[in-house]
MARSE-757997 format. One line per 2 residues: number of its first residue (from 1); their letters; for each residue x, y, z of C-alpha. Coordinates in steps of 0.5 Angstrom, whole numbers, plus 500, padded with zeros to 3 digits. Example, Ala and Ser with C-alpha at 12.3 -4.5 7.8 and 13.67 -1.06 7.14 Angstrom:
1 = AS = 525 491 516 ~ 527 498 514 .
# end
This chain:
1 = XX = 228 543 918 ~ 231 543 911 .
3 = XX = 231 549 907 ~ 225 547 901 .
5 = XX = 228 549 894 ~ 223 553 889 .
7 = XX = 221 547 886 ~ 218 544 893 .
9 = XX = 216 552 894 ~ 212 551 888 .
11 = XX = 209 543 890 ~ 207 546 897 .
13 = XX = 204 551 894 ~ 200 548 889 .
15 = XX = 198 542 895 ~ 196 548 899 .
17 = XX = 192 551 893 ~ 187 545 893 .
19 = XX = 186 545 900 ~ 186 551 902 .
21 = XX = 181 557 900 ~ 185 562 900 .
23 = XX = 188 566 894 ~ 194 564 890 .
25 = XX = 198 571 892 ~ 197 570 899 .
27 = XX = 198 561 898 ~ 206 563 896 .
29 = XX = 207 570 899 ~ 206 567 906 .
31 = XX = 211 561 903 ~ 217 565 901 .
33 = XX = 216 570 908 ~ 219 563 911 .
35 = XX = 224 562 906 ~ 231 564 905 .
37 = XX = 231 564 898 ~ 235 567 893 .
39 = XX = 231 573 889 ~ 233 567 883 .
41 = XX = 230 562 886 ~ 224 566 890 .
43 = XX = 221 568 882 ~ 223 561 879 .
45 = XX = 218 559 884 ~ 213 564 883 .
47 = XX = 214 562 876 ~ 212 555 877 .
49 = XX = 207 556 881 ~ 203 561 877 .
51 = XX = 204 557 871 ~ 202 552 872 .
53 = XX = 196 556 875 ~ 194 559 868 .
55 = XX = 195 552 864 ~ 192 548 869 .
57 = XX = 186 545 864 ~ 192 544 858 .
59 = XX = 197 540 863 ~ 192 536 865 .
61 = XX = 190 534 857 ~ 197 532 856 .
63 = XX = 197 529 862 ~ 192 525 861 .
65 = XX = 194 524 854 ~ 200 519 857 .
67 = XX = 197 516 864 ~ 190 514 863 .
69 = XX = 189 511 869 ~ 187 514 876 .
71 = XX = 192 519 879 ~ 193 521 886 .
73 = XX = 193 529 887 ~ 200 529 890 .
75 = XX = 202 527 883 ~ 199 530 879 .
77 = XX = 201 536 883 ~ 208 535 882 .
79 = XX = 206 532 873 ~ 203 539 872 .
81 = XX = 211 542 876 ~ 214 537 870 .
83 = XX = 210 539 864 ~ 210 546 865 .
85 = XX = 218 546 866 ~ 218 541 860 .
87 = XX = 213 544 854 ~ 211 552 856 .
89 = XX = 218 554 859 ~ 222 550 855 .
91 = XX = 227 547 861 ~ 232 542 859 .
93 = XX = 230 535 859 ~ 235 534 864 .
95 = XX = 233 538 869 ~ 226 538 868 .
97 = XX = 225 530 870 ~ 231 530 873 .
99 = XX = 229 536 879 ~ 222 534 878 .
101 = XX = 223 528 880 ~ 226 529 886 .
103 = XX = 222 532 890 ~ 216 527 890 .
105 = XX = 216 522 895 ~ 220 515 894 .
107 = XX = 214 512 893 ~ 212 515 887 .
109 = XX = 218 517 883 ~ 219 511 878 .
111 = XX = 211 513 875 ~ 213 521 876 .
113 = XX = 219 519 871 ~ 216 514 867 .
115 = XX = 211 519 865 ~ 216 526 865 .
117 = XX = 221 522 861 ~ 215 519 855 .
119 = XX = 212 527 855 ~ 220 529 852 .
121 = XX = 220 524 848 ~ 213 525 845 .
123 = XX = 213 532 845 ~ 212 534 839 .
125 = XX = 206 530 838 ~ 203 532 845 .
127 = XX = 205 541 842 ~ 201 538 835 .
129 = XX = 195 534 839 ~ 194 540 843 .
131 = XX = 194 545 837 ~ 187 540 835 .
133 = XX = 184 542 842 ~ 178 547 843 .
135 = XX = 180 555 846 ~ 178 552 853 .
137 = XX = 184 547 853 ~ 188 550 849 .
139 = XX = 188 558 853 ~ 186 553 859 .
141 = XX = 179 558 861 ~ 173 556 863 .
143 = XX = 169 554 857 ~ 162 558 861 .
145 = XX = 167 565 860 ~ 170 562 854 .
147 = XX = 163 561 850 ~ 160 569 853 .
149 = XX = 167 572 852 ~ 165 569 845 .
151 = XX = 159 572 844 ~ 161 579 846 .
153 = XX = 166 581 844 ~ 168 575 838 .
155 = XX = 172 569 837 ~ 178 573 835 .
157 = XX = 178 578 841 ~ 177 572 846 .
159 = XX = 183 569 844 ~ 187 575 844 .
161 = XX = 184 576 852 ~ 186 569 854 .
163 = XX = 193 571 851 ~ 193 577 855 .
165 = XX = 191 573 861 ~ 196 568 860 .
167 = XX = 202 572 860 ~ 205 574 866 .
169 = XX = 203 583 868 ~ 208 588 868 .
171 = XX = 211 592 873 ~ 207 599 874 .
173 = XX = 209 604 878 ~ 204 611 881 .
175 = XX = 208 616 881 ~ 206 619 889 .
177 = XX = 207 627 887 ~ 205 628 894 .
179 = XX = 212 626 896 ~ 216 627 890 .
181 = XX = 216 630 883 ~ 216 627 877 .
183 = XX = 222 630 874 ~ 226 628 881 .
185 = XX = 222 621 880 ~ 225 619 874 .
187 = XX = 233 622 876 ~ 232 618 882 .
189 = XX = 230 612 880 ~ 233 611 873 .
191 = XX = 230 605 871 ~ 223 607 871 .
193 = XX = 220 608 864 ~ 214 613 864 .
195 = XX = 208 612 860 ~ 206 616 854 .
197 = XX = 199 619 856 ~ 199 616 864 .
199 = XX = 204 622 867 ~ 203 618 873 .
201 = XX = 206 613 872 ~ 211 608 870 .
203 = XX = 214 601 868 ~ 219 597 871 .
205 = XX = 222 591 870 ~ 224 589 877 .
207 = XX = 220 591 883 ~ 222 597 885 .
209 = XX = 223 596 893 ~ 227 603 894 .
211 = XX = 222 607 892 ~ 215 603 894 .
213 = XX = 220 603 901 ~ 220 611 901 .
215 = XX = 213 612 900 ~ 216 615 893 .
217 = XX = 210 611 888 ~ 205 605 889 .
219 = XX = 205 598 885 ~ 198 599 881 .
221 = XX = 196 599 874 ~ 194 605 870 .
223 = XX = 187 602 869 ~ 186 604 876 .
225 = XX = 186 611 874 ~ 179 612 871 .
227 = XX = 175 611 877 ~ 179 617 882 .
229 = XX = 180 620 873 ~ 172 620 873 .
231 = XX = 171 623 880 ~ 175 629 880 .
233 = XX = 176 630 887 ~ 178 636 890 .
235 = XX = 181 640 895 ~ 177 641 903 .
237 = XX = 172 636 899 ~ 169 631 904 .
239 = XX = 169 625 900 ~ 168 617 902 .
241 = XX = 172 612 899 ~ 166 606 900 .
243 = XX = 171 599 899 ~ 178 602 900 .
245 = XX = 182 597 901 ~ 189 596 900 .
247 = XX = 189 604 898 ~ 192 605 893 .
249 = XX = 186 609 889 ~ 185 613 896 .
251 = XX = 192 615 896 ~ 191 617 890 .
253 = XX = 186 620 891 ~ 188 625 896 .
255 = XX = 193 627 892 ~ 188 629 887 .
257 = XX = 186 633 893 ~ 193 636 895 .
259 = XX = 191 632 902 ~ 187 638 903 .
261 = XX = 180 635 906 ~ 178 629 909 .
263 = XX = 178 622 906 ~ 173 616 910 .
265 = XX = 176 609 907 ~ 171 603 908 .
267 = XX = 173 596 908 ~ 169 590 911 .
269 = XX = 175 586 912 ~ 179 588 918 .
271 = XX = 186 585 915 ~ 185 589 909 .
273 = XX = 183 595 912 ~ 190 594 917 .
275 = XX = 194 593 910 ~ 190 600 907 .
277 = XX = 192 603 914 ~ 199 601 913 .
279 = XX = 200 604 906 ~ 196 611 906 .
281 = XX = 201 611 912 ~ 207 611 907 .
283 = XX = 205 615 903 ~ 203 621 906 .
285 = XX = 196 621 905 ~ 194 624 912 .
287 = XX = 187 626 910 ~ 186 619 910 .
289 = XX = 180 616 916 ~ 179 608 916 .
291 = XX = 173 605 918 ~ 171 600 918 .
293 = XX = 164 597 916 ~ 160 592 912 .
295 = XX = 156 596 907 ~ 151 589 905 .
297 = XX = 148 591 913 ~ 143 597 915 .
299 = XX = 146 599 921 ~ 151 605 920 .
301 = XX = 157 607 924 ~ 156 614 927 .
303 = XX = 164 616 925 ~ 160 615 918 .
305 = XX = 153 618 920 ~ 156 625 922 .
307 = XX = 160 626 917 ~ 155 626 911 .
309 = XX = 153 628 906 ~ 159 627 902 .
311 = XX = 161 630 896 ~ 163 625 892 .
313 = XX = 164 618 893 ~ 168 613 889 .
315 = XX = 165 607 890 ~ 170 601 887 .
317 = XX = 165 594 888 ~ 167 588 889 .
319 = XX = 166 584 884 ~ 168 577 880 .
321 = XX = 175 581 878 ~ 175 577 870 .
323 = XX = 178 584 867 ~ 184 583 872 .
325 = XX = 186 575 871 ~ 192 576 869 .
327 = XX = 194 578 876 ~ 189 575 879 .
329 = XX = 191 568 877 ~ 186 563 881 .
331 = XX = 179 567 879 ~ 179 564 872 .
333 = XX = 179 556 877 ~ 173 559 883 .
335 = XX = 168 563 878 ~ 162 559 878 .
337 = XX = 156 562 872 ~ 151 564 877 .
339 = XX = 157 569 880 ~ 155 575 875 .
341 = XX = 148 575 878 ~ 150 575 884 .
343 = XX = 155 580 884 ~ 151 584 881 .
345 = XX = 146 584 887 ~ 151 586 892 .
347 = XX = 154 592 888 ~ 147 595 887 .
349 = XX = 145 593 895 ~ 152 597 896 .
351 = XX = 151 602 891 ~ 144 603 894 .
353 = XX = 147 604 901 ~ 152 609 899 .
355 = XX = 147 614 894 ~ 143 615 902 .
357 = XX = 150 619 904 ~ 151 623 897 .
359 = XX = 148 631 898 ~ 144 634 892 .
361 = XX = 148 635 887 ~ 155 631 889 .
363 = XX = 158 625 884 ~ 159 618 885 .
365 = XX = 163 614 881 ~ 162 606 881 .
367 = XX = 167 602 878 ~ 169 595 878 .
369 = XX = 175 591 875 ~ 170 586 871 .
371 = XX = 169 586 863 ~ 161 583 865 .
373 = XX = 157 587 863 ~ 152 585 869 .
375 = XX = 157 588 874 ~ 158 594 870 .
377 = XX = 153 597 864 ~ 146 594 868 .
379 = XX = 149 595 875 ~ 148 603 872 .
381 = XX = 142 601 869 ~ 138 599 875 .
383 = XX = 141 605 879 ~ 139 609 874 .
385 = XX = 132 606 875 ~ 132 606 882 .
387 = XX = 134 614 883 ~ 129 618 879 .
389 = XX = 133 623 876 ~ 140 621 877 .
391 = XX = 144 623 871 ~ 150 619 867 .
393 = XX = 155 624 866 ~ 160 620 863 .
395 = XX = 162 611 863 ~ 169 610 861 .
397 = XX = 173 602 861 ~ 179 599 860 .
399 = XX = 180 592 855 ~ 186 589 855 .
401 = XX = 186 586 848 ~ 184 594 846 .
403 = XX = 188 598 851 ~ 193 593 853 .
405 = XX = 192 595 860 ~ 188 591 865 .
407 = XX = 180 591 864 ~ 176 596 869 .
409 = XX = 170 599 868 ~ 167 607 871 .
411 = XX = 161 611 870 ~ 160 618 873 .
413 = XX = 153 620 877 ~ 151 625 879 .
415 = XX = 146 626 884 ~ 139 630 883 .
417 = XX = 137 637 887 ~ 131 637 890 .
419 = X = 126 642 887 .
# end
């Protein structure tokens, strides 16, 4: 079989993407293991593939604004590869209905050309047309999110979001102290850039294989540090890390730690829990215990049982991930506007499953990595109401258009004392 081109990478990945429900990640990760493409040629791929992700709702208006008729999906796929290369990377004409086109089926290049032709020739009046159309279109977002986001925090900031949402995420990097020092981190690894007012990490423009492959830091973005920031873990502490995977926060937590105690890091889902097995390993957290276990069930594994009650417990929820849509490309296409309700159930089910293990006086932090204020502020509210005198020490979040880091939100309880 041929070597696929990063144009045809990105095609079968779009096509893989409407059929499959999986996500994008893991579509055209699991596409580029079994190709030998160059790094160039590997990230123009992904560039396409991603792209055409994020303005998905403004490539199908300029589409429709030239092909009126019915479309079959394969072409579309390979129209929406076209126009992306043509009005929002800039391609050469040349090469963006040349390369285009040569990738469709013989059957349907004559109308894939027609059309990628006509969009260069009336470019500017297409870039104009779409300057006219509702934020929805233009910053191709779901109107439902478009609309609440509007409500909450205002026209201005929405579009500052959708902005934020549509750029690609930089690289940032945790510095893992339980291996390395700062000061060696940074002689060793010169092209990273600390952060100001995040010592645990830095920025890079490329991905750092040599020192995520020593175990030396973790790809994870400052956001995350609130939540393991707000529960404060200490050494010889027993702690339950509830919805662990991939690790990155337990790691992180067991350096706070000093890798002193015992950390038991639950996950539902097998594959998940092998890749948080497979990253608390390189990074020395030893203090680390897998297990795993579906909290929205009653029945509790006895590993977990003997080792209550924990100290602390951070609880990092499932939910509908909006404050991190810029990395998680394809959530904006799944949501649905029931979803924040029906997350919000299952947070507080599990929330209510894990204050049972929590001793008197211990702290449980929850967070998600939602802007919602269903999965976040009356998450706290109604487990609040549920636990009579469990206290709200302290809530914290992260907006991308304020912080400019990615959007998570924590809030620190504390357990009551019997009388």
């Amino acid at each position: 079989m041929a070597q696929r081109s990063a144009r045809q990478t990105a095609l079968a990945a779009l096509l893989r993407w409407r059929k499959e429900k999986r996500f994008a990640d893991s579509i055209i990760s699991g596409l580029l293991v079994k190709t030998s493409l160059r790094p160039s040629d590997r990230a123009f791929a992904l560039d396409l593939f991603y792209g055409v992700l994020r303005h998905l709702t403004l490539l199908d208006f300029w589409i429709g604004r030239l092909r009126t008729s019915r479309i079959e999906s394969s072409v579309r796929d390979i129209l929406r590869l076209g126009f992306y290369q043509i009005f929002l990377l800039q391609t050469p004409d040349h090469a963006a209905v040349h390369e285009t086109v040569a990738i469709a089926p013989t059957k349907q290049r004559s109308i894939i050309n027609a059309v990628l032709r006509t969009a260069t020739a009336q470019r500017s009046e297409l870039l104009a047309q779409a300057r006219e159309q509702p934020s929805f279109v233009q910053t191709s977002h779901p109107q439902f999110l478009i609309e609440r986001w509007q409500e909450r925090f205002g026209v201005k900031e929405t579009e500052e979001l959708c902005k934020w949402n549509n750029r690609p995420p930089p690289i940032y990097g945790r510095i893992n102290l339980m291996k390395i020092d700062r000061e060696s981190f940074t002689r060793l690894y010169p092209e990273s850039r600390p952060l100001a007012g995040n010592p645990d990490f830095s920025e890079f423009d490329t991905l750092p294989t040599a020192a995520l492959n020593s175990g030396h830091c973790y790809i994870q973005d400052p956001s995350t540090a609130i939540a393991c920031q707000l529960l404060k873990a200490n050494p010889g502490e027993i702690i339950l890390d509830a919805c662990a995977a991939p690790g990155g926060k337990t790691a992180y937590l067991a350096q706070f730690m000093q890798n002193k105690g015992v950390i038991v890091a639950c996950d539902r889902d097998n594959e998940r829990l092998q890749i948080l097995k497979d990253n608390v390993n390189r990074l020395g957290a030893t203090i680390v215990r897998p297990i795993r276990h579906d909290w929205r069930h009653n029945q509790l594994p006895e590993v977990i049982d003997s080792m209550a009650p924990f100290d602390r417990v951070l609880l990092d929820a499932p939910c509908t991930n909006t404050g991190v849509m810029r990395r998680r490309i394809d959530v904006r296409w799944r949501l649905l506007p029931k979803d924040f309700s029906r997350m919000s159930d299952e947070q507080v089910i599990i929330a209510r499953a894990v204050i049972r293990l929590l001793k008197p006086g211990g702290i449980l932090v929850y967070s998600t990595c939602s802007l919602e204020p269903e999965e976040n502020e009356h998450v706290v509210r109604r487990l609040i109401t549920d636990v009579p005198a469990l206290a709200l020490e302290r809530q914290k979040d992260s907006t991308p258009f304020r912080n400019r880091f990615d959007g998570a939100f924590a809030a620190r309880l504390r357990k009551p004392v019997p009388l």
